[in-house]
C-alpha positions in Angstrom: 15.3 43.2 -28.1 11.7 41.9 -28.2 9.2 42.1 -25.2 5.7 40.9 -24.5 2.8 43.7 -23.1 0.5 42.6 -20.5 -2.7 45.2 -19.5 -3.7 44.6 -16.2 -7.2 46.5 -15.7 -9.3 45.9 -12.4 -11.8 48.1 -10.3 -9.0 50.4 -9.3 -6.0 51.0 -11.4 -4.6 49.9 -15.3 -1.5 48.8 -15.6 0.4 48.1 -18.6 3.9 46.1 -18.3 6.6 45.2 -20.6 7.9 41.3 -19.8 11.2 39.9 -21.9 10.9 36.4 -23.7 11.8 34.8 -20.7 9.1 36.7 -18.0 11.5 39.2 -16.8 9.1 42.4 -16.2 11.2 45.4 -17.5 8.8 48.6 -17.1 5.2 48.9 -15.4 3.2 52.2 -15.4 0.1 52.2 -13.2 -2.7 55.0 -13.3 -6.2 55.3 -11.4 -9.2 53.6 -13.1 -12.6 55.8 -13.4 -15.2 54.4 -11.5 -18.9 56.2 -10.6 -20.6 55.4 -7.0 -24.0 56.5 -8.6 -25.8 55.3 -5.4 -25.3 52.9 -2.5 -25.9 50.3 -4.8 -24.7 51.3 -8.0 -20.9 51.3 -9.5 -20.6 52.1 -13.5 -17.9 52.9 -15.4 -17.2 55.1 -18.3 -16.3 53.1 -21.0 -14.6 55.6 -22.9 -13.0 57.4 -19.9 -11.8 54.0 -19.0 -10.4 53.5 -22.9 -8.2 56.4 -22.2 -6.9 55.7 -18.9 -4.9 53.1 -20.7 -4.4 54.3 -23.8 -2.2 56.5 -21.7 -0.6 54.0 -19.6 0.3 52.1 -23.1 1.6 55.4 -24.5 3.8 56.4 -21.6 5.1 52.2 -21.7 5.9 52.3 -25.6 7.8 55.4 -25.1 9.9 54.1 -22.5 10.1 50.8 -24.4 11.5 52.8 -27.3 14.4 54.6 -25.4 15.1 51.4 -24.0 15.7 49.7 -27.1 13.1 47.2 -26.7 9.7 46.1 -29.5 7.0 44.7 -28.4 5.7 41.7 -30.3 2.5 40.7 -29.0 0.2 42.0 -25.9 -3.3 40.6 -24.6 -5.3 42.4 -21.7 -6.9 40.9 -18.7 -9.3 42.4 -16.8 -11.9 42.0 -13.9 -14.5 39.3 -14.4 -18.3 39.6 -15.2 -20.1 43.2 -14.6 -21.5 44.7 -18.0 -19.9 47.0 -20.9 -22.3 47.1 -23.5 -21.7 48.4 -27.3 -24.0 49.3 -29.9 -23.2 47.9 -33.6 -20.6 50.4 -34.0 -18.9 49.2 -31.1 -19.9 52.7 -29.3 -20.5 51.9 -25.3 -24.6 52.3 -24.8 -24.3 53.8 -21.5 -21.6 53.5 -18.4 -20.9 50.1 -17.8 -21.8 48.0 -14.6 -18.7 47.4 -12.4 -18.4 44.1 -10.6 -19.0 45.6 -8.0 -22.5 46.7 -8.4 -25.4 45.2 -6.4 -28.0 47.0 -8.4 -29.9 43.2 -9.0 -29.1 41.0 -6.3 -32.9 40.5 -5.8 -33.1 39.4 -9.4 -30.0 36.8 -8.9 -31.9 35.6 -5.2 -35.1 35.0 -8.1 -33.2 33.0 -10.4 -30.7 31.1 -8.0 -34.3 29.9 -6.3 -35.5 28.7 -9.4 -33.8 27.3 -12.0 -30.3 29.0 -11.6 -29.1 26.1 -8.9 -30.2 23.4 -11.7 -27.5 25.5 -14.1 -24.6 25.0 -11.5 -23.6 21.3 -12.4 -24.6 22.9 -17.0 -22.0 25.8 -16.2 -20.4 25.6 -12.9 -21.3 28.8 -11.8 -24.7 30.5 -9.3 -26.4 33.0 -10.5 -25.4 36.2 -8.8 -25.9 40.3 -8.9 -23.3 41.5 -11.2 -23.6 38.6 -14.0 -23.6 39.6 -17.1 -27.4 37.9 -17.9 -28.5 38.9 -14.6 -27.6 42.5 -15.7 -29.2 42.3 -19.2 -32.7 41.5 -17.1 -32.3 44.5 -14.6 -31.5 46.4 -18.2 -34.7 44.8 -19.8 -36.7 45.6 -17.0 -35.2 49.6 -16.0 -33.8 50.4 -19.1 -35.2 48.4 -22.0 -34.1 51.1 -24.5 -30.4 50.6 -23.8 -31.3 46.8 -24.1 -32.8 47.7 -27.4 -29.0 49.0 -28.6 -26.9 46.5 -27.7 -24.9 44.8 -30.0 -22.2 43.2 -27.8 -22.0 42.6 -24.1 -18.6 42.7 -23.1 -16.4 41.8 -20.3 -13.7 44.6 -19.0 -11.1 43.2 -20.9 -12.8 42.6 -24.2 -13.9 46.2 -24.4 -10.4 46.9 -24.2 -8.9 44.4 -26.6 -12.5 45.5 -28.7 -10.4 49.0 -28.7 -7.5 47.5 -29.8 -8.3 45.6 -32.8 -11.9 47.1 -34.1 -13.8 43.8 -33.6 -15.7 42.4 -30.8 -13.5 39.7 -28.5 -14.2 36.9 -26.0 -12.5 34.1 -24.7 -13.5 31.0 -22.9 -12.3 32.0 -19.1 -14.0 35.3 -19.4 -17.5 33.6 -20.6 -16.9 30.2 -18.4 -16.4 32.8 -15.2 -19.9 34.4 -16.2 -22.0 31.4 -16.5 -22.7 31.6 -20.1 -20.9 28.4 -21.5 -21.4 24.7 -21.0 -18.0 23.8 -19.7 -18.7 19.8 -21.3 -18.7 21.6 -24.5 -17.1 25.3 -24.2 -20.5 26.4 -25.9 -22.4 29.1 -25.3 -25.7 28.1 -23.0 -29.0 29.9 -24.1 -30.6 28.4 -20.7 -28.3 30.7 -18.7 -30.1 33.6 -20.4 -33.7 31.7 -19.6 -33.1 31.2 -15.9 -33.5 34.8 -15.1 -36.5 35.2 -17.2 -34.7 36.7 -20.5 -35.1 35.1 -24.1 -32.2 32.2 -24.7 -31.6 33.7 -28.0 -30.7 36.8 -26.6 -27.1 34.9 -26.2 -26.5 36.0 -29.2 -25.0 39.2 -27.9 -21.8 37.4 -26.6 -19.3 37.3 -29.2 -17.6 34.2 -30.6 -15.1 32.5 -27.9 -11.6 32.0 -28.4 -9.0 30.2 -26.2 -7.0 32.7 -24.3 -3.7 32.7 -26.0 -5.3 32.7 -29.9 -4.6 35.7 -31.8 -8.0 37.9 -31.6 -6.9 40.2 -34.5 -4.2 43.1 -34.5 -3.4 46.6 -33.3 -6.0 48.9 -36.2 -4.5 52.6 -36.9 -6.5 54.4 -34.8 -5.6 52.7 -31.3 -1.9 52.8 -32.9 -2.4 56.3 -32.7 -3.9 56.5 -29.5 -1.4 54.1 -27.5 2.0 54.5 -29.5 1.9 50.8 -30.2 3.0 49.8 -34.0 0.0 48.8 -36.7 -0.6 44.9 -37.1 0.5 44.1 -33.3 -1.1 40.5 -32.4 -3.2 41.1 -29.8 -4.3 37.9 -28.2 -7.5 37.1 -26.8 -6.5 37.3 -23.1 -8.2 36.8 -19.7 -9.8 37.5 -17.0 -7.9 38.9 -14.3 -8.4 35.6 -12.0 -7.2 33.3 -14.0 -4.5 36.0 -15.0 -2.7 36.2 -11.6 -2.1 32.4 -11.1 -1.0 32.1 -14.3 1.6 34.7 -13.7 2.4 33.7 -10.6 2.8 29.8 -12.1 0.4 28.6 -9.7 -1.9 27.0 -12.6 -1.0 23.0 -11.6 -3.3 21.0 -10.3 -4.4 21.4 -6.6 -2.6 24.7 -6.6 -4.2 27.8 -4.3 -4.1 31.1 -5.0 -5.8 33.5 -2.3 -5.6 37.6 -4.0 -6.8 40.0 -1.7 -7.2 42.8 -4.5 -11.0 44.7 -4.6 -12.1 41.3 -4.7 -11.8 38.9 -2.4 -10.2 35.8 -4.8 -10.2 32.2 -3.6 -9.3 29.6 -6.4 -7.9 26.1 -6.5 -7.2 24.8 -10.4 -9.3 20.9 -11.4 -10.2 19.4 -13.8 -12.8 20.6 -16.1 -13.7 16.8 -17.2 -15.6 16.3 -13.5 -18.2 17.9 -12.6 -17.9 21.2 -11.6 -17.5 21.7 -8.0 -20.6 23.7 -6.0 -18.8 26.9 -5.7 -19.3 30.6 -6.9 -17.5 30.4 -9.9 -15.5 28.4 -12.8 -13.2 29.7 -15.4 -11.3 27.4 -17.8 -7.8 27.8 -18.1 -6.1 27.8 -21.0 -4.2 24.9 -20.1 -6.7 22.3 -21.9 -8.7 20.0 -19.1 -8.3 22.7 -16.3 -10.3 24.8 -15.0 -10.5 27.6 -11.5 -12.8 26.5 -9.0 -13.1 29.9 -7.3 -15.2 31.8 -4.3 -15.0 35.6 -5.1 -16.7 38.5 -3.6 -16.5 42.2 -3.5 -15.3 41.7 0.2 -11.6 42.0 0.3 -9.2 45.4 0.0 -12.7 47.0 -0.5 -13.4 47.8 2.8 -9.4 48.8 3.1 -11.0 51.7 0.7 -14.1 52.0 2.6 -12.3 52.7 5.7 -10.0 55.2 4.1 -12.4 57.2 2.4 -14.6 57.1 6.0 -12.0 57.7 8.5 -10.1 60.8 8.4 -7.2 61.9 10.9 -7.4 64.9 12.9 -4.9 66.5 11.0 -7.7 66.9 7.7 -6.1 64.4 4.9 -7.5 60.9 4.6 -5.8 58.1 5.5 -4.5 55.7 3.2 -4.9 51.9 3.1 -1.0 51.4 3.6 -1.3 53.8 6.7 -4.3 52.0 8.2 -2.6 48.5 7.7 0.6 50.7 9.8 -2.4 51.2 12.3 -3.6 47.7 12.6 -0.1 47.2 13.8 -0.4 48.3 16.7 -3.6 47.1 17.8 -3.2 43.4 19.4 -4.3 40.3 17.4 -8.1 39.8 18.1 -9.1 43.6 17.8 -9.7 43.4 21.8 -13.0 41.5 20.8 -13.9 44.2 17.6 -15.2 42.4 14.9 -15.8 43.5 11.4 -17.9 41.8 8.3 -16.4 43.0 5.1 -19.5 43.7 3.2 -19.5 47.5 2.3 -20.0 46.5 -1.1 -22.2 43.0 -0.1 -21.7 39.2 -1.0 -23.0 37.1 -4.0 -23.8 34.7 -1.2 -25.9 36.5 1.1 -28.4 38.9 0.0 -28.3 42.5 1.8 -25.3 41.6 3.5 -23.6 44.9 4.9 -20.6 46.0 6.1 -21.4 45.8 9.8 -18.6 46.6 13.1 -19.7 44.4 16.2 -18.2 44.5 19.5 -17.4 48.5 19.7 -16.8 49.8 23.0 -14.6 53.0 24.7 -11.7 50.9 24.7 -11.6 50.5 20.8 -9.4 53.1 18.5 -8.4 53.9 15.1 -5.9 51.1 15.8 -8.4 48.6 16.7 -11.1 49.6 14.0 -8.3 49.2 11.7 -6.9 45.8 12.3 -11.0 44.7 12.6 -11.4 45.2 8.9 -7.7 43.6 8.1 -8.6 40.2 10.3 -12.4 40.5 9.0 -10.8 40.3 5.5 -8.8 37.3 5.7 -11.9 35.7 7.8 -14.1 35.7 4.9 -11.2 34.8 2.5 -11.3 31.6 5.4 -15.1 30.7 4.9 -14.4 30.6 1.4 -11.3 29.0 1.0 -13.4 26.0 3.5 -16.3 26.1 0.8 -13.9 25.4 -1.8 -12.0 22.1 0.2 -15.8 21.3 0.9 -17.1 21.4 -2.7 -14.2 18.5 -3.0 -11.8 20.2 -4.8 -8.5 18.7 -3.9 -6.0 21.4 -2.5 -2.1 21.5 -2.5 -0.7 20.9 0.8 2.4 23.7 -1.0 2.3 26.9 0.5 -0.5 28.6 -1.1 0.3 31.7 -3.1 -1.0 35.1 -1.8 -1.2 38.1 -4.2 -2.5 42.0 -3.2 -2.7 43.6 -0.3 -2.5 40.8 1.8 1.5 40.1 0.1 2.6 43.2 0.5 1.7 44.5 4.2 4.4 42.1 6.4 1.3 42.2 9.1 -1.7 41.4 7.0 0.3 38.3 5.5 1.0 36.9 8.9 -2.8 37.2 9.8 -3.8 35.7 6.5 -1.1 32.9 7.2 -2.7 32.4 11.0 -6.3 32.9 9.9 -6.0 30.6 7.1 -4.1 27.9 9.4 -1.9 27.1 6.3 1.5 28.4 5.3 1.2 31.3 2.6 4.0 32.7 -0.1 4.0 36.4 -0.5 4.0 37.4 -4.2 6.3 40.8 -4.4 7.8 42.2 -6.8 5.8 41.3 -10.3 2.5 42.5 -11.5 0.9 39.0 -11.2 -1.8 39.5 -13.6 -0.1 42.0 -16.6 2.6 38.7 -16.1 -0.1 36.2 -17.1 -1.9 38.2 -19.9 1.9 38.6 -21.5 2.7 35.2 -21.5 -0.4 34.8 -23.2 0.6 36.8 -25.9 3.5 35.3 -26.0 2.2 32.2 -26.3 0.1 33.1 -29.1 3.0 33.6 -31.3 4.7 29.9 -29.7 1.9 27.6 -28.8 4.8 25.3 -27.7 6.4 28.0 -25.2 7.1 27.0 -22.1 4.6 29.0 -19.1 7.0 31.1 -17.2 8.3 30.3 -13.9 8.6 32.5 -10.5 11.7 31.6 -8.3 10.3 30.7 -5.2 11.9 32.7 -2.5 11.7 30.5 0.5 12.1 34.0 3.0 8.2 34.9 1.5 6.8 31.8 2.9 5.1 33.1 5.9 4.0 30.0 8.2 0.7 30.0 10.8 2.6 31.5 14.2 1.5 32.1 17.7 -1.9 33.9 17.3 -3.4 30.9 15.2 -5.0 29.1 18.0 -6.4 33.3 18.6 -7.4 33.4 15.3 -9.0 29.7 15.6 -11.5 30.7 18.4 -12.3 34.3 16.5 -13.3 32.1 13.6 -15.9 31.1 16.0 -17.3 33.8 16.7 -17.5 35.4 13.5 -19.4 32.6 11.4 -22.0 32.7 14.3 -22.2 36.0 14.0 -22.7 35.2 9.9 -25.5 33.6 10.7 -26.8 35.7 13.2 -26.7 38.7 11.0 -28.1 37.1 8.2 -32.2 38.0 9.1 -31.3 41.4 10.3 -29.7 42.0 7.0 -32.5 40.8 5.4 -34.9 43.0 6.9 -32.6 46.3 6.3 -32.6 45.1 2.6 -36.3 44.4 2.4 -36.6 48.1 4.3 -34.4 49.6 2.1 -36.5 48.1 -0.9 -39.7 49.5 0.5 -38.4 52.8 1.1 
C-alpha cells in the first residue's frame, strides 16, 4: 500500500504524517522543535539541532509505516514563513537561524516601510517587516557582516529541510511571494526588495531558483536515507509554507475562502486572485493553484501568549501550567474578563513598532481565571482587527463558515469566543494535521499533476455559530482598538527607552 509524507515544521513542534492516496492520515509523530530566547528580542534556531528533531520524527514514522505494510511514494515539507536560515556553499548553516518570531530589526523594517518599502506593496504584495528575510540580511550586514560574508543560500524553514533531504538548495514560489522577494505579475525574483532596506539588489542572488510547490525538487540522497529511514531516490517535492499548507489541507483554497489558525502565529488569510492587484495587507503567498494567491494578516500574537502565560504563571502546587489547563481556567472566568483586558504582543506586531504584551484593567477582583480568559479573548480580538483589515483591503470573503485550525479548534471554549468575537460562524478543524495534510498532497500531486486536491467531510456538529455573548464581545471590541491606539505612544517611548538603554 502506498502513502504520501507530509512534514509539518513550525515555531514549536515537527511533525511528520503518513496520508493514503485518497487523504486518509494513517500515522503522525510529533516532537518539540529547538528554539533559543537569546534575549527579549531575539529567537534563533539551531539549524542542525532542528535537522535532527525530524530526522527522528521521519525515522520513528518510516518504521511504523513499515510494520504497517505501507511505502511512501513522495513527501514535501512545509514550514513557518520568512525568518532566516542561512548556509554557506556547502550547505553548512552560518550561524543559528532567525525564528519568525524575532524582533531583533523592527527599527530597520519602520526605516524601510517609510521609505520606499510601501511603494513595493502593490511590486510584491507584501510590507516590509522585522523578521523578513532582506530585512534580516541588513541587520546581518550591519551586526554581523562576516556571517553575511558566508552566505551562500538564504533559506526559508522548510527549504533547509527539504535542502537536507535532497543535497541541493530549494525554494518555491509561496515561500518567496510570502517574503516579499518576487514580483507576483511575473513570479520573478525582485532585486528592489533587497534595495528598499538599503542592501545591494544583486544581493538576490542568494535565494535559490523557485519552483511551483508541487514540482519535484530532487530526491531523498543516501545520507538523509540514512538519517530518516526513508528509501534512496524518494521525490521530494518542493513544498510550502505552512500558511498556505493548512488551507490547502483543510480544502479551504477556493476563492473567497477564510481560514483563521490560531497556531504561534496569529493567521488570517482569504484566497484572490493573483491577476489584481494585490490587496494592502501584511502578506501574499501564491498558491499553487495557478491565478491564486493568500491575502493574509499574520503576526506573532496568537497561541504565543498561551505560552507566555504558561511559562509565567505557575500554581501553588510548583509545576507550570499548561496552555490546555489555562484554557480549563478561562472557563470559569465570565465572558468579558470582568473588564481585564490583554494585548497579545509578548512577542510584538509587524504593524506596530514596540508593541508589548500589556494587561489593562487589573484589579483585586481579577484571578488566575480571569487573567487567563484575558489572553484567550485578547487573542481572538487581534485575530478580529485583522480579519477587518483583510475585508477592508477589498478582498472578497466567503459568507461559508470560515475554517479555524489550532488552538482556537480544539479548546470547545476558545472556538465559541472566536465564533462570538469574530461575529461570523466558524468550523472547527479536529482530527487531521492540517498542514503535514497539505504538504502530502503536494507530493502527491507531483507524481499526478492531474490529481484531484483532497477533500475534508464537513461535519456540520463543528460549525460553531456567534451565541449570546457577541453583542459582549461587540462592545469589548470597543474598548480594545481604543486602547490600540492609546497604547501606541507609550509603546513607543518604552521602545525608544529600551533603545537608548
Amino acid at each position: 500500500m502506498i502513502c504520501h509524507i507530509g512534514v509539518d515544521v513550525g515555531l514549536t513542534a515537527a511533525k511528520a504524517a503518513a496520508f493514503d492516496d485518497d487523504g486518509r492520515e494513517l500515522w503522525t509523530v510529533r516532537a518539540s522543535n529547538p528554539r533559543i530566547a537569546v534575549s527579549a528580542d531575539r529567537q534563533e534556531v539551531d539549524m542542525d539541532d532542528l535537522w535532527r528533531v525530524v530526522a527522528g520524527v521521519l525515522r520513528d514514522l518510516t518504521a511504523h509505516l513499515a510494520t504497517s505494510g505501507h511505502t511512501p511514494v513522495s513527501l514535501a515539507v512545509t514550514g513557518h514563513g520568512n525568518g532566516l536560515y542561512p548556509v554557506d556553499e556547502d550547505l553548512r548553516p552560518v550561524r543559528p537561524a532567525i525564528a519568525s518570531t524575532d524582533s531583533r530589526a523592527q527599527d530597520l523594517a519602520a526605516e524601510a516601510l517609510a521609505g520606499p518599502g510601501e511603494a513595493l506593496r502593490d511590486v510584491t504584495g507584501s510590507m516590509p517587516w522585522a523578521a523578513q528575510p532582506a530585512v534580516l540580511l541588513r541587520w546581518l550586514h550591519d551586526h554581523e557582516p562576516e556571517s553575511l560574508a558566508r552566505i551562500r543560500w538564504a533559506l526559508s524553514c522548510k527549504d533547509w529541510l527539504t535542502t537536507r533531504l535532497i543535497g541541493e538548495p530549494s525554494a518555491d514560489y509561496s515561500d518567496a511571494s510570502a517574503m516579499g522577494l518576487l514580483r507576483l505579475s511575473t513570479r520573478a525574483y525582485a532585486p528592489e526588495a533587497l534595495e528598499a532596506v538599503g542592501l545591494p539588489g544583486d544581493l538576490i542572488r542568494l535565494f535559490p531558483p523557485v519552483r511551483a510547490s508541487d514540482a519535484v525538487a530532487g530526491t531523498v540522497t543516501p545520507e538523509a536515507a540514512a538519517s530518516t529511514g526513508l528509501p534512496v531516490g524518494l521525490p521530494v517535492a518542493a513544498g510550502c509554507m505552512d500558511c498556505v499548507a493548512s488551507p490547502l489541507g483543510a480544502g479551504a483554497s477556493g476563492p473567497g475562502d477564510v481560514t483563521v489558525i490560531v497556531g504561534t502565529w496569529a493567521i488570517n488569510a482569504v484566497v484572490v486572485p493573483s491577476t489584481a492587484v494585490p490587496p494592502r495587507v501584511t502578506l501574499n503567498a501564491l498558491l499553487p493553484e495557478p491565478g491564486t494567491m493568500l491575502a493574509m494578516e499574520v503576526a506573532p500574537t496568537s497561541s504565543a501568549s498561551l505560552e507566555w502565560l504558561s511559562a509565567a504563571v505557575t500554581r501553588p502546587s510548583g509545576p507550570t501550567a499548561e496552555p490546555r489547563e489555562l484554557l480549563e481556567a478561562a472557563a470559569d472566568a465570565p465572558a468579558g474578563s470582568e473588564g481585564l483586558y490583554f494585548l497579545p504582543f509578548v512577542h510584538g506586531a509587524p504593524a506596530i513598532q514596540g508593541a508589548s504584551g500589556t494587561l489593562v484593567g487589573a484589579s483585586a477582583r481579577h484571578g488566575h481565571a480571569h487573567v487567563a480568559r484575558a489572553v484567550a479573548e485578547g487573542v481572538a480580538q487581534y485575530h478580529r482587527v485583522q480579519v477587518e483589515a483583510l475585508r477592508e483591503s477589498g478582498a472578497a470573503m466567503s459568507g461559508e463558515p470560515w475554517t479555524l485550525a489550532g488552538g482556537g479548534a480544539r479548546n470547545p471554549v476558545w472556538a465559541q469566543i472566536f465564533a462570538d468575537v469574530l461575529g461570523h460562524p466558524v468550523r472547527r478543524q479536529l482530527g487531521t494535521e492540517l498542514g503535514a495534510r497539505g504538504a502530502a498532497f503536494l507530493a502527491r500531486a507531483a507524481l499526478d499533476p492531474a490529481a484531484e486536491p483532497w477533500r475534508l467531510e464537513q461535519d456540520p456538529s463543528l460549525v460553531v455559530h456567534p451565541g449570546a455573548n457577541q453583542a459582549l464581545y461587540a462592545r469589548q471590541a470597543l474598548v480594545f482598538d481604543a486602547l490600540l491606539d492609546s497604547l501606541r505612544p507609550a509603546w513607543t517611548a518604552l521602545h525608544q527607552e529600551a533603545r537608548s538603554a
